[in-house]
PDB file of N, CA, C and O in Angstrom, chain B, residues numbered from 101:
ATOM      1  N   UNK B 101     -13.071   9.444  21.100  1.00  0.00           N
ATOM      2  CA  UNK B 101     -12.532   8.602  20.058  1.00  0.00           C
ATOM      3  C   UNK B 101     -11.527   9.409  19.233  1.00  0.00           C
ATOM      4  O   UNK B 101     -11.778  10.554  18.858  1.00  0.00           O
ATOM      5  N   UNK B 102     -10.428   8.799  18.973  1.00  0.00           N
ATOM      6  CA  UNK B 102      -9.333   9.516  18.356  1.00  0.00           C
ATOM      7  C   UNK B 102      -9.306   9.372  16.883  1.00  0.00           C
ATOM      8  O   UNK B 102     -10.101   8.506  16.517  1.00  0.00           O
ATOM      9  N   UNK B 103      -8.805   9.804  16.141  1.00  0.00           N
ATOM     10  CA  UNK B 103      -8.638  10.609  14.357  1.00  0.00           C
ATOM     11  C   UNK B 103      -8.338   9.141  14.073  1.00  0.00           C
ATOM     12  O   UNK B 103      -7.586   8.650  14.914  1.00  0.00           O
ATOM     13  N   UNK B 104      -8.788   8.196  12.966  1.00  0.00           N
ATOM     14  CA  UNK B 104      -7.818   7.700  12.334  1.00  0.00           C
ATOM     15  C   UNK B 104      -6.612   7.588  11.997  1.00  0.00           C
ATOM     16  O   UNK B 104      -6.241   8.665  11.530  1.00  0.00           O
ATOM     17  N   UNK B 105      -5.653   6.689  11.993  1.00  0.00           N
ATOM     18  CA  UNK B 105      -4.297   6.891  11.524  1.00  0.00           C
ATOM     19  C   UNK B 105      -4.475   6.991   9.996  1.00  0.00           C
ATOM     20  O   UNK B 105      -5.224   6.176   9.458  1.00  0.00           O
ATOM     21  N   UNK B 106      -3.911   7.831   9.330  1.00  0.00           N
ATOM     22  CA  UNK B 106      -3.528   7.819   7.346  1.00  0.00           C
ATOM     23  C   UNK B 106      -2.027   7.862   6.987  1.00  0.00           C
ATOM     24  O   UNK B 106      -1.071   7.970   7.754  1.00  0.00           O
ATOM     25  N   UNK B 107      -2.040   7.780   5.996  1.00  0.00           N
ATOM     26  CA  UNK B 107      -0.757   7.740   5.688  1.00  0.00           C
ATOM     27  C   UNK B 107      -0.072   8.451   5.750  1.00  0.00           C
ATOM     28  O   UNK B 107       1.088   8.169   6.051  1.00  0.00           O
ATOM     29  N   UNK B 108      -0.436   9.610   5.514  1.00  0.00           N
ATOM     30  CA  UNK B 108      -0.205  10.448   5.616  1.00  0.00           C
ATOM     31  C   UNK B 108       1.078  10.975   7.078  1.00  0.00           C
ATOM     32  O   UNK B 108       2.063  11.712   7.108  1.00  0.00           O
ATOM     33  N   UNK B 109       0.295  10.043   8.186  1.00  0.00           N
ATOM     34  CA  UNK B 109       0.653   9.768   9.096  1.00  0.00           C
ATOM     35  C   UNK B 109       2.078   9.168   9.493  1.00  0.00           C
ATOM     36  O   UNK B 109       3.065   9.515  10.142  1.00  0.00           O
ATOM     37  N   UNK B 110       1.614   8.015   8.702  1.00  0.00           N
ATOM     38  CA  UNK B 110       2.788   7.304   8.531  1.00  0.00           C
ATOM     39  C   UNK B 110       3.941   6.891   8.011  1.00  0.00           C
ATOM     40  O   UNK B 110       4.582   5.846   8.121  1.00  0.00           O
ATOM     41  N   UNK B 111       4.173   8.352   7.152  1.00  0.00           N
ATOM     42  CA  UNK B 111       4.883   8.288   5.933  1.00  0.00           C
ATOM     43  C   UNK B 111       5.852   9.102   7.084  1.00  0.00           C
ATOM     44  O   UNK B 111       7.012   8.727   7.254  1.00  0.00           O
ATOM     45  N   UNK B 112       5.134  10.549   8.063  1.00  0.00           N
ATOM     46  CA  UNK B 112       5.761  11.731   8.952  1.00  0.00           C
ATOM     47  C   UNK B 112       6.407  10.540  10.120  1.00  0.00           C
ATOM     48  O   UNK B 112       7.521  10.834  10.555  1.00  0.00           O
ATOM     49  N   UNK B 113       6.021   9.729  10.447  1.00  0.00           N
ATOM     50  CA  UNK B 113       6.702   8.667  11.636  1.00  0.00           C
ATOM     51  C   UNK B 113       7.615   8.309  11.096  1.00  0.00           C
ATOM     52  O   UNK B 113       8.678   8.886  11.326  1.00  0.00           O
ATOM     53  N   UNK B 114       7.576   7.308  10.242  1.00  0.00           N
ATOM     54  CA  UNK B 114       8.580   6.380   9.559  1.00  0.00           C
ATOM     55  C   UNK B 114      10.097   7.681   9.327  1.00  0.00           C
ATOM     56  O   UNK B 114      11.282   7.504   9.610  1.00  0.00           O
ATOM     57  N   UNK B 115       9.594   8.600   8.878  1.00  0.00           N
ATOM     58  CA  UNK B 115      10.629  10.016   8.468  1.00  0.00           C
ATOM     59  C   UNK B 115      11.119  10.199   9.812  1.00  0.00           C
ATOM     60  O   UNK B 115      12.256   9.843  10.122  1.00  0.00           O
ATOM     61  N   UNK B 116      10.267  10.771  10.681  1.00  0.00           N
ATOM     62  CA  UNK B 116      10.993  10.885  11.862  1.00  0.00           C
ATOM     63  C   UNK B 116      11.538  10.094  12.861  1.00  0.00           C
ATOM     64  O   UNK B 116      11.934  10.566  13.926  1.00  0.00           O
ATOM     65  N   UNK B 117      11.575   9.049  12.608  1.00  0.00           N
ATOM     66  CA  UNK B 117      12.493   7.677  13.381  1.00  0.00           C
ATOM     67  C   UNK B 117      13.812   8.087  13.024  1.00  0.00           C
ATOM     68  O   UNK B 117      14.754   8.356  13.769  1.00  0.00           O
ATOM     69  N   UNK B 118      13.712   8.101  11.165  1.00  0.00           N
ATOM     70  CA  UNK B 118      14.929   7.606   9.891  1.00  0.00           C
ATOM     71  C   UNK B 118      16.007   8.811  10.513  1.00  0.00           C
ATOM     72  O   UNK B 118      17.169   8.590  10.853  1.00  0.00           O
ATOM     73  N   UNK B 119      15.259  10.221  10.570  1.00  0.00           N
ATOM     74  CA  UNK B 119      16.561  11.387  10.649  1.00  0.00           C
ATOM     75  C   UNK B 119      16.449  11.216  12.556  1.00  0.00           C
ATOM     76  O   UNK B 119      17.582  11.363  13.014  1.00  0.00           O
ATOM     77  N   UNK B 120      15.740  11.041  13.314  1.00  0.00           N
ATOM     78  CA  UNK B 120      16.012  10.739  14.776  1.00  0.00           C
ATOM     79  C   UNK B 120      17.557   9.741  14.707  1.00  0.00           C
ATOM     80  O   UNK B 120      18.615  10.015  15.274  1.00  0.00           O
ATOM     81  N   UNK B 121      17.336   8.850  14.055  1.00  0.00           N
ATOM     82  CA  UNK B 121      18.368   8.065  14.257  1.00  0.00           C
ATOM     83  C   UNK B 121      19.881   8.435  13.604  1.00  0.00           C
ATOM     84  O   UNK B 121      21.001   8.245  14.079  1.00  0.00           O
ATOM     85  N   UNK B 122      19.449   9.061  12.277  1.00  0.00           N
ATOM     86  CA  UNK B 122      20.734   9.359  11.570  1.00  0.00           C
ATOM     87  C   UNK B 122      20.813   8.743  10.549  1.00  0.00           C
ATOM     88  O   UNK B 122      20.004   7.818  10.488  1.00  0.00           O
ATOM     89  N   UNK B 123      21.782   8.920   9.268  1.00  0.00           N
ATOM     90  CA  UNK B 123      22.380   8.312   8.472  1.00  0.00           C
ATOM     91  C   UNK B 123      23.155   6.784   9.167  1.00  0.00           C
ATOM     92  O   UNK B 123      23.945   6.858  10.108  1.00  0.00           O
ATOM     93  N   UNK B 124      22.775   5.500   8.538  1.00  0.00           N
ATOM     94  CA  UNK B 124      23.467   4.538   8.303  1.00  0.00           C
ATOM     95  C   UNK B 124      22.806   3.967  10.003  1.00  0.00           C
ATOM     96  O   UNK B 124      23.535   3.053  10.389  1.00  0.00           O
ATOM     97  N   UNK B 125      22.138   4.146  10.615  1.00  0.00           N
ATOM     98  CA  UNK B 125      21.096   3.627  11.871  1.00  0.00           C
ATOM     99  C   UNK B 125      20.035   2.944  11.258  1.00  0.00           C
ATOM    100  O   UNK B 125      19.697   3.470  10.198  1.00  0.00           O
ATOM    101  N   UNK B 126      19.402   1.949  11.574  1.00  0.00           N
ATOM    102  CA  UNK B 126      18.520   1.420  11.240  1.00  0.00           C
ATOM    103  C   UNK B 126      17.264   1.567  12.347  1.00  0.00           C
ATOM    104  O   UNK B 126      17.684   1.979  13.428  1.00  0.00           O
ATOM    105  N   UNK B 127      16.115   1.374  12.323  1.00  0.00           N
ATOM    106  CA  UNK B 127      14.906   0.775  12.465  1.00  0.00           C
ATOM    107  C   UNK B 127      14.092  -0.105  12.294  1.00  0.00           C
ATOM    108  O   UNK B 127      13.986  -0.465  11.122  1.00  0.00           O
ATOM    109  N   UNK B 128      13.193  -0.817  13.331  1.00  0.00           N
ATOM    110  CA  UNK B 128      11.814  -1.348  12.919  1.00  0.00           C
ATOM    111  C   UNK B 128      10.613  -0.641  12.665  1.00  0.00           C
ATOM    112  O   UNK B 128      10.207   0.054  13.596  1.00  0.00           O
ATOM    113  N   UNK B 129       9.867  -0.659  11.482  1.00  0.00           N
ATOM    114  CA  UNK B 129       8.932  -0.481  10.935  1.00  0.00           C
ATOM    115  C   UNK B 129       7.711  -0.754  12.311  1.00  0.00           C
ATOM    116  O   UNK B 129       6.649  -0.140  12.416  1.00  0.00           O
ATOM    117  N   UNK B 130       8.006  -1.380  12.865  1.00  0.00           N
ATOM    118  CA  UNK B 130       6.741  -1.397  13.900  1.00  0.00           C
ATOM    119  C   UNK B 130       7.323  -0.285  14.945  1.00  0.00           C
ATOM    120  O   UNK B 130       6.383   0.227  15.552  1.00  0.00           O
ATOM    121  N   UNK B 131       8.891   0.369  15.433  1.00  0.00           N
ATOM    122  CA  UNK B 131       8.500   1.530  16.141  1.00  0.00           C
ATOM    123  C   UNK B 131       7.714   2.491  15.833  1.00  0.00           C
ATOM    124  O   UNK B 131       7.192   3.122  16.752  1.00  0.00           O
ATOM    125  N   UNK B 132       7.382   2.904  14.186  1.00  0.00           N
ATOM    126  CA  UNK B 132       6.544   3.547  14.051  1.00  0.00           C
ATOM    127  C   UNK B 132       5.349   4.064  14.330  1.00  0.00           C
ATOM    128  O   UNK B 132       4.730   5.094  14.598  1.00  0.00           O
ATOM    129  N   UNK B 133       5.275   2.688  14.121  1.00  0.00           N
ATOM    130  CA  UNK B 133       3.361   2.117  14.602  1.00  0.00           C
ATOM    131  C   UNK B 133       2.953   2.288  15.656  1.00  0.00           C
ATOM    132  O   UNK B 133       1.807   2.635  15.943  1.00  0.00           O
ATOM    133  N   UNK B 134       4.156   1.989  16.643  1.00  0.00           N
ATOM    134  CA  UNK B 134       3.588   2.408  18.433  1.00  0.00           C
ATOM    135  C   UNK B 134       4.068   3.398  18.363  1.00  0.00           C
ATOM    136  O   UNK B 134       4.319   3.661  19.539  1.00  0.00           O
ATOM    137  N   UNK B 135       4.453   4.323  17.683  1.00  0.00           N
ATOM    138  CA  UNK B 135       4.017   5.783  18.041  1.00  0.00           C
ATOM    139  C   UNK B 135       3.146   6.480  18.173  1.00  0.00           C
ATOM    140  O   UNK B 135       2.888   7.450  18.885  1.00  0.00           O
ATOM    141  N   UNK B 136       2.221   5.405  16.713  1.00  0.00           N
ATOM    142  CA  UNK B 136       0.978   6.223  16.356  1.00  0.00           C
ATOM    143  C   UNK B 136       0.001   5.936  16.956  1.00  0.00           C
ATOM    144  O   UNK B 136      -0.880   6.791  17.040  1.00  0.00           O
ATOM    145  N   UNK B 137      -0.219   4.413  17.692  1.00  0.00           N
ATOM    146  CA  UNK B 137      -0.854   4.072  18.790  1.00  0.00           C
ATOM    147  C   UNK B 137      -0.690   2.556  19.556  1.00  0.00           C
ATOM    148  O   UNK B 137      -0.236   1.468  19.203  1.00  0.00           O
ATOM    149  N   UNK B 138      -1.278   3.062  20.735  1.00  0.00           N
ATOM    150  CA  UNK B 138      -1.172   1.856  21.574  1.00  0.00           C
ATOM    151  C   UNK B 138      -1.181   0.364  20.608  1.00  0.00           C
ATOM    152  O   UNK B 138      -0.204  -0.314  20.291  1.00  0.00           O
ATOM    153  N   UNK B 139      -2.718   0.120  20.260  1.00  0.00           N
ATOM    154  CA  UNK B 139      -3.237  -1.026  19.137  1.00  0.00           C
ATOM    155  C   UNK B 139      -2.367  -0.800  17.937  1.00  0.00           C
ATOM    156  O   UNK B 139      -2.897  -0.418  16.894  1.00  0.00           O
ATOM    157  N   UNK B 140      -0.799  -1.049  18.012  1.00  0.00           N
ATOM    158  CA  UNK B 140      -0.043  -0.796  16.415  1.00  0.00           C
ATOM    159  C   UNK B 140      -0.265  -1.619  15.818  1.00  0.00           C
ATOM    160  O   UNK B 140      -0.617  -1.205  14.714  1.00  0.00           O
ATOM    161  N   UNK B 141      -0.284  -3.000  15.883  1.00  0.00           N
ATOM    162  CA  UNK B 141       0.048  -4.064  15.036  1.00  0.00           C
ATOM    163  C   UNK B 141      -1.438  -4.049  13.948  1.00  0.00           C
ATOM    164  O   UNK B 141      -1.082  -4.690  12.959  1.00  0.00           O
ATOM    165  N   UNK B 142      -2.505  -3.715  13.798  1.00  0.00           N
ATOM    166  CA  UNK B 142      -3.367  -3.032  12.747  1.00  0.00           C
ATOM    167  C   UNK B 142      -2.705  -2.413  11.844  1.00  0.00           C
ATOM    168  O   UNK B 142      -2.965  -2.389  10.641  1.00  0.00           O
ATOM    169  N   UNK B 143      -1.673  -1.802  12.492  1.00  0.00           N
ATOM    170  CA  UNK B 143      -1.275  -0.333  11.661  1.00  0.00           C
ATOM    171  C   UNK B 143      -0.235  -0.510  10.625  1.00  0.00           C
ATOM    172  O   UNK B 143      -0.093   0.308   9.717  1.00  0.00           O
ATOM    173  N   UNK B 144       0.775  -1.979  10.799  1.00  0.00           N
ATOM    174  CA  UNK B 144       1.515  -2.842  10.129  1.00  0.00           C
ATOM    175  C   UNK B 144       1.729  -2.570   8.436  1.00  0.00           C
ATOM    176  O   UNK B 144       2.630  -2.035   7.790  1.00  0.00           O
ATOM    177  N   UNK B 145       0.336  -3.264   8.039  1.00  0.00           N
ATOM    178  CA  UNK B 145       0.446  -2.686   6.504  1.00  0.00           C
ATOM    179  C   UNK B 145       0.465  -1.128   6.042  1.00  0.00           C
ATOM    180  O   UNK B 145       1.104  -0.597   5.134  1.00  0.00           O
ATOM    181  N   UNK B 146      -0.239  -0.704   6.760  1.00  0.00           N
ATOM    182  CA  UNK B 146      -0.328   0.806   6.595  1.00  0.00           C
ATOM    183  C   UNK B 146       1.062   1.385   6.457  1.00  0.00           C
ATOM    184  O   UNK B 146       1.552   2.029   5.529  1.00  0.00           O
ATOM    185  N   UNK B 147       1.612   0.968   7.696  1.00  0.00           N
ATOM    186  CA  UNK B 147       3.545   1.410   7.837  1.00  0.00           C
ATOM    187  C   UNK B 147       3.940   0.892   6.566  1.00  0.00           C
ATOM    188  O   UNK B 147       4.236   1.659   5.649  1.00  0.00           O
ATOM    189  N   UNK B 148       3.970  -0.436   6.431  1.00  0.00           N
ATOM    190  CA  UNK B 148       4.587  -1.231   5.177  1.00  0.00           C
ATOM    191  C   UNK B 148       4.665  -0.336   3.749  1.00  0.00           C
ATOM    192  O   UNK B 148       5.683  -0.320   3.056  1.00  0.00           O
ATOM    193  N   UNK B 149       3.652   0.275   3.473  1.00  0.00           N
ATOM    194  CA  UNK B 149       3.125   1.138   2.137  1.00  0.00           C
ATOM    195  C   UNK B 149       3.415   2.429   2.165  1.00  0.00           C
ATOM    196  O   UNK B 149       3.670   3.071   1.145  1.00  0.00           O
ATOM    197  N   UNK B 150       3.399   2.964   3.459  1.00  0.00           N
ATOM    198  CA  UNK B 150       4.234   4.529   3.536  1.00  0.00           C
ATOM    199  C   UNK B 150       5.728   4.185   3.361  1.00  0.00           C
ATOM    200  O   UNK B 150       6.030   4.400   2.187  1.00  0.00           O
ATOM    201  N   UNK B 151       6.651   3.789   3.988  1.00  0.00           N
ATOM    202  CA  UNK B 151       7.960   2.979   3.967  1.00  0.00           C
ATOM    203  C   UNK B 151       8.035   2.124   2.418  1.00  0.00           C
ATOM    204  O   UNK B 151       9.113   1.624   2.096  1.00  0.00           O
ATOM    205  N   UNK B 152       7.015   2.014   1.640  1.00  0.00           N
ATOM    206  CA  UNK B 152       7.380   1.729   0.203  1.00  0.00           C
ATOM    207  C   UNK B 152       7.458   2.573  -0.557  1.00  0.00           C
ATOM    208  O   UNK B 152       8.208   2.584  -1.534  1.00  0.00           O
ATOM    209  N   UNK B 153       6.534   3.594  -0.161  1.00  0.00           N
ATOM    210  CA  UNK B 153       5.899   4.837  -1.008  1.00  0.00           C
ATOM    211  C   UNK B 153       7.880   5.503  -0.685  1.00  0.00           C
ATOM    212  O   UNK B 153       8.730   5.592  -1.571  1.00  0.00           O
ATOM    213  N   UNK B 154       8.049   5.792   0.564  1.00  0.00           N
ATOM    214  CA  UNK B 154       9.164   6.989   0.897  1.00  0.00           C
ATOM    215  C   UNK B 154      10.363   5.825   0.104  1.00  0.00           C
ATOM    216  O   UNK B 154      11.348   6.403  -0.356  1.00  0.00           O
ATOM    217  N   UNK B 155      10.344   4.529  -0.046  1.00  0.00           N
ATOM    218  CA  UNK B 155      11.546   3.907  -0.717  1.00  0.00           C
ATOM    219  C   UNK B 155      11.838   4.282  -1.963  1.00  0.00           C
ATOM    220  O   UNK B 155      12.904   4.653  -2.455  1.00  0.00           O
ATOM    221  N   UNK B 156      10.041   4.047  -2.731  1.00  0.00           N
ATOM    222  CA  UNK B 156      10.080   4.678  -4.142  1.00  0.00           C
ATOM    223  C   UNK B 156      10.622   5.986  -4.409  1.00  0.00           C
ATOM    224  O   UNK B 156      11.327   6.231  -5.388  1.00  0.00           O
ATOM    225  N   UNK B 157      10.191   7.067  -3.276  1.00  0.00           N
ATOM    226  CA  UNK B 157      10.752   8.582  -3.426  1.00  0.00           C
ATOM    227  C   UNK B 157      12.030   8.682  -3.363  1.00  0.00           C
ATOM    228  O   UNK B 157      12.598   9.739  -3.640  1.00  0.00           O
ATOM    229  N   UNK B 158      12.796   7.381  -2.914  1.00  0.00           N
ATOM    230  CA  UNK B 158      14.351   7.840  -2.930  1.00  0.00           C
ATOM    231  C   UNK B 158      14.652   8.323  -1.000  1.00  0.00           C
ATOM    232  O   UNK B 158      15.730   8.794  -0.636  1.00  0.00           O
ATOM    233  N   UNK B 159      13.644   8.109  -0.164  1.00  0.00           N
ATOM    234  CA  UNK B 159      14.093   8.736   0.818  1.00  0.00           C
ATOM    235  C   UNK B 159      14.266   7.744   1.870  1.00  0.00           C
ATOM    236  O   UNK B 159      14.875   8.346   2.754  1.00  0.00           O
ATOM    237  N   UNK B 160      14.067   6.594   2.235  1.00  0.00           N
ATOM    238  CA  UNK B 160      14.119   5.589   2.558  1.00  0.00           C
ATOM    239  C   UNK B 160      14.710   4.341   2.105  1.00  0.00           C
ATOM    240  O   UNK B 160      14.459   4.128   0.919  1.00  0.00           O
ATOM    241  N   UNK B 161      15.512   3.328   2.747  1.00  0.00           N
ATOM    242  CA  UNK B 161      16.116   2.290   2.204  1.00  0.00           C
ATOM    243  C   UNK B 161      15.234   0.805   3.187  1.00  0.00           C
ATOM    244  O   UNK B 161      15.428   0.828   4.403  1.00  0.00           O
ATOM    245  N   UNK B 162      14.574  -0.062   2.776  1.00  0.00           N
ATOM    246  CA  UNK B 162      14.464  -1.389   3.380  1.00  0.00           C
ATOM    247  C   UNK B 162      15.105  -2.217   3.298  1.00  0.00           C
ATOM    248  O   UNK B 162      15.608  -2.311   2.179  1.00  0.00           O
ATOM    249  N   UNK B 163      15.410  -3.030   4.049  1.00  0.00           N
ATOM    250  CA  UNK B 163      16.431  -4.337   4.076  1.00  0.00           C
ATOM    251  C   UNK B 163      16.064  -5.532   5.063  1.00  0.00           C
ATOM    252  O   UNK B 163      15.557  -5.519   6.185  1.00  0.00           O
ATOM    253  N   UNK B 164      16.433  -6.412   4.370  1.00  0.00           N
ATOM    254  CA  UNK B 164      16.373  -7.976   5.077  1.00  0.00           C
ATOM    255  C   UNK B 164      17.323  -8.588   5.357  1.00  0.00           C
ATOM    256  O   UNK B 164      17.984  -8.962   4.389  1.00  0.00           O
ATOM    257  N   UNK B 165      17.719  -8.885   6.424  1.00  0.00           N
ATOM    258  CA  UNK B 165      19.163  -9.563   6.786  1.00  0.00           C
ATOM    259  C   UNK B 165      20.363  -9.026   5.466  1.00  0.00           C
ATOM    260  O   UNK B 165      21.133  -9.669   4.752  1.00  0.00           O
ATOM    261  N   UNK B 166      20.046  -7.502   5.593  1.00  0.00           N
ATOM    262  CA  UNK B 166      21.029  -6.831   4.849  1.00  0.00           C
ATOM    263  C   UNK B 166      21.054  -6.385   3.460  1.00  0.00           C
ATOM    264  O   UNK B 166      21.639  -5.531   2.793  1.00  0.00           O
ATOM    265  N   UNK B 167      20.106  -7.387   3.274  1.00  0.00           N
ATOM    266  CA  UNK B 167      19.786  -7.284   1.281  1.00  0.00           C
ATOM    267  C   UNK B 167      18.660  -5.883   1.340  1.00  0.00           C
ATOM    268  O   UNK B 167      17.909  -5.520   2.246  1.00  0.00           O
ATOM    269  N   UNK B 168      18.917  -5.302  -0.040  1.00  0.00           N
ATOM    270  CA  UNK B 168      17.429  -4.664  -0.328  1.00  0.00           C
ATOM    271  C   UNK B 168      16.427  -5.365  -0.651  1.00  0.00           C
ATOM    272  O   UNK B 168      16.501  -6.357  -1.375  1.00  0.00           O
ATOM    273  N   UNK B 169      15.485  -4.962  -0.194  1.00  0.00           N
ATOM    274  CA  UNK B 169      13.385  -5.598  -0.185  1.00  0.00           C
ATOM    275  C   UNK B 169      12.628  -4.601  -0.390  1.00  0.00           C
ATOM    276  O   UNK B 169      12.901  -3.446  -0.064  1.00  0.00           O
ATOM    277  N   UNK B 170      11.619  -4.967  -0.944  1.00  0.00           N
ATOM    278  CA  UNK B 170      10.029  -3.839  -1.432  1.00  0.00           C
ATOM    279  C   UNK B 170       9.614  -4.416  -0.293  1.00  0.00           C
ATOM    280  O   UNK B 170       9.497  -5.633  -0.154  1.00  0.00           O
ATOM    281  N   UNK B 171       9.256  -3.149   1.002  1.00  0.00           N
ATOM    282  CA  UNK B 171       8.844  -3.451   2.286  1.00  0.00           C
ATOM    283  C   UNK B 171       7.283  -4.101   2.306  1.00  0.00           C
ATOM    284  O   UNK B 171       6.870  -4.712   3.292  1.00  0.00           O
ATOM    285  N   UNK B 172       6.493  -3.900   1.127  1.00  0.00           N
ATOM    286  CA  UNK B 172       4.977  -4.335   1.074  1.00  0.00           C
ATOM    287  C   UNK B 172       5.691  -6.366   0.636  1.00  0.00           C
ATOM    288  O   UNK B 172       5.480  -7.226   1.491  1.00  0.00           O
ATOM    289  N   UNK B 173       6.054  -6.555  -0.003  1.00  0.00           N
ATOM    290  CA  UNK B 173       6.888  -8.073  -0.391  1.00  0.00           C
ATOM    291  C   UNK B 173       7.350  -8.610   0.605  1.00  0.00           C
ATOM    292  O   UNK B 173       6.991  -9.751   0.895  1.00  0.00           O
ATOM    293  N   UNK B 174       8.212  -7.958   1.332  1.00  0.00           N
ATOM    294  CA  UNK B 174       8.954  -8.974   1.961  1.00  0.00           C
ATOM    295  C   UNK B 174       8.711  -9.655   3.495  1.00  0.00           C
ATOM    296  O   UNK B 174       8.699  -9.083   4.585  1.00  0.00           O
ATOM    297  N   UNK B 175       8.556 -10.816   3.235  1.00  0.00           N
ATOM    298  CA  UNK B 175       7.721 -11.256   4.251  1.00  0.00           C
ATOM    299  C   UNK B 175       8.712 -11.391   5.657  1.00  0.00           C
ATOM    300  O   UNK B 175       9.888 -11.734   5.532  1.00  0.00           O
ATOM    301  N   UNK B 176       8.279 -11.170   6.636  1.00  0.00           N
ATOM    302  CA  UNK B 176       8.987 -11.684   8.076  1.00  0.00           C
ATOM    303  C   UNK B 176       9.271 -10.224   8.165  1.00  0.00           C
ATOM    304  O   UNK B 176       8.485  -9.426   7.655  1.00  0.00           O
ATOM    305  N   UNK B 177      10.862  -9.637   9.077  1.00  0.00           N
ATOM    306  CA  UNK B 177      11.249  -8.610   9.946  1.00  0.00           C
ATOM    307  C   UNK B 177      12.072  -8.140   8.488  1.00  0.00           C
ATOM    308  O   UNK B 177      12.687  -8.702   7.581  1.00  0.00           O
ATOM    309  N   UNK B 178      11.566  -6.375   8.975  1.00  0.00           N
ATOM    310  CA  UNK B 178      12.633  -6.019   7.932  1.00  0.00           C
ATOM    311  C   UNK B 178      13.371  -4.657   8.523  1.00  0.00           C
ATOM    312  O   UNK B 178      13.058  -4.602   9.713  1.00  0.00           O
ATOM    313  N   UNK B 179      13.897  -3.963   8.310  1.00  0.00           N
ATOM    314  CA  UNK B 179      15.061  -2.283   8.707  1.00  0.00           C
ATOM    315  C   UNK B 179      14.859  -1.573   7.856  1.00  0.00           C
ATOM    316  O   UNK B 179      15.027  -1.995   6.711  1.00  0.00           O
ATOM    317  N   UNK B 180      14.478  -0.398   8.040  1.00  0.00           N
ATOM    318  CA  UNK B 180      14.809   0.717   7.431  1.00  0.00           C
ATOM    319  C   UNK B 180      15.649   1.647   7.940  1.00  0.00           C
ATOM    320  O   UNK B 180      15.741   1.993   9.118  1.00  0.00           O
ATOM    321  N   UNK B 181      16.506   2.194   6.627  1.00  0.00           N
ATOM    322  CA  UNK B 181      17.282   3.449   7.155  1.00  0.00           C
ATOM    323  C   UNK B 181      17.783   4.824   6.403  1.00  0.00           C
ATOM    324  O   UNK B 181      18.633   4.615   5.537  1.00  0.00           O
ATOM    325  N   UNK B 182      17.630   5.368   6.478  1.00  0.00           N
ATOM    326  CA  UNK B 182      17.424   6.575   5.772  1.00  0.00           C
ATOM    327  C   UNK B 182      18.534   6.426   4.086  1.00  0.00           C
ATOM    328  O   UNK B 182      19.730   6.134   4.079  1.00  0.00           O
ATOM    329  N   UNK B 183      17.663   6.729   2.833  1.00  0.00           N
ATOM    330  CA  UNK B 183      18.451   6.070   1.807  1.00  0.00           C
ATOM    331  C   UNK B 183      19.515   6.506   1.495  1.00  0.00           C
ATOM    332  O   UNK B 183      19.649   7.480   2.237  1.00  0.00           O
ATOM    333  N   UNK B 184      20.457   6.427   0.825  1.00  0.00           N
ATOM    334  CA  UNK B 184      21.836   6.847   0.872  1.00  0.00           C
ATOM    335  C   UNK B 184      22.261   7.166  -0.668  1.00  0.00           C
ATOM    336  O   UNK B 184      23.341   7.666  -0.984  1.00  0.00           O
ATOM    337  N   UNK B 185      21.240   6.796  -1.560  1.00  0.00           N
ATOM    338  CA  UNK B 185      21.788   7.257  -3.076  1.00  0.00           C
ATOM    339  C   UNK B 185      20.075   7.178  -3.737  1.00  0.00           C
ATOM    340  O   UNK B 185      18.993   6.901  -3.217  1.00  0.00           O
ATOM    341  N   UNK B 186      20.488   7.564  -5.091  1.00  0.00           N
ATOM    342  CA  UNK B 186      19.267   7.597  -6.263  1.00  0.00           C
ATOM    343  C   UNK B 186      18.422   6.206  -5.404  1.00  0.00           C
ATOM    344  O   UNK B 186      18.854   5.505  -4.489  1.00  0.00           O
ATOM    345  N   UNK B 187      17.198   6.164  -6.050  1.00  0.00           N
ATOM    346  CA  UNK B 187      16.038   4.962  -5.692  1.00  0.00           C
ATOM    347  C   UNK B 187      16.353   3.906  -6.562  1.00  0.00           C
ATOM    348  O   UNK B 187      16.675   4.288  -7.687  1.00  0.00           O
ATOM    349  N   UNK B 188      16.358   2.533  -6.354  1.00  0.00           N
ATOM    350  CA  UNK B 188      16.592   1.849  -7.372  1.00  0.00           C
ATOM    351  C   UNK B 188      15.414   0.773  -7.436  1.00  0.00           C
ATOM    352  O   UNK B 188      15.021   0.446  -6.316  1.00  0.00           O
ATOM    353  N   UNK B 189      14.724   0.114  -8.572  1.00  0.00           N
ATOM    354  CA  UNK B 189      13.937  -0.441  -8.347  1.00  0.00           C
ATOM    355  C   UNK B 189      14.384  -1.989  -8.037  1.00  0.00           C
ATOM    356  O   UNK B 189      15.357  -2.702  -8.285  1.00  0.00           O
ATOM    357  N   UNK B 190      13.129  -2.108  -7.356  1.00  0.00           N
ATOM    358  CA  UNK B 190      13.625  -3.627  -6.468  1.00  0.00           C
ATOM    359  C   UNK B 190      13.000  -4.855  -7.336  1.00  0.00           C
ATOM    360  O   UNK B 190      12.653  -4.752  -8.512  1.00  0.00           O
ATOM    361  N   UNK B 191      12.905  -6.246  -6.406  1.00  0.00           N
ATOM    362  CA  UNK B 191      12.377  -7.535  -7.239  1.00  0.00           C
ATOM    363  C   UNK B 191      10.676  -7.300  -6.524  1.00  0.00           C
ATOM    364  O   UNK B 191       9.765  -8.068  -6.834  1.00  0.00           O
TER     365      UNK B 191
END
């Protein structure tokens, strides 16, 4: 039986997608998740809250058909991509 996933976890995935890809590349929040395992879609909120946590830090950007979103809020498909200025707070 394998370790739990933590956030810890998922804060180091979500990071290493963001600089894998580069400045101004985007992602889905669920490649993360199947990194961390087969059964990802459990792992969903978990991603959602690391990817809020790294938005709040300023190191991450989320978006919805282009707009900024608080990735735990916004409901349906969203992108992240590595943030590009100060953190700003969202709705």
């Amino acid at each position: 039986m394998g370790r739990a996933v933590g956030l810890s976890d998922a804060r180091a995935a979500l990071m290493a997608l963001a600089q894998e890809r580069g400045a101004g590349k985007s992602f889905c929040p669920s490649e993360a998740a199947r990194r961390l395992s087969a059964d990802w879609r459990p792992l969903m909120p978990l991603i959602r809250k690391a990817a809020a946590e790294l938005q709040s830090a300023g190191a991450l950007q989320a978006t919805q058909k282009g707009q900024p979103v608080h990735p735990e809020r916004a409901r349906g498909p969203i992108r992240l991509t590595l943030a590009s200025g100060p953190a700003r707070p969202l709705p």
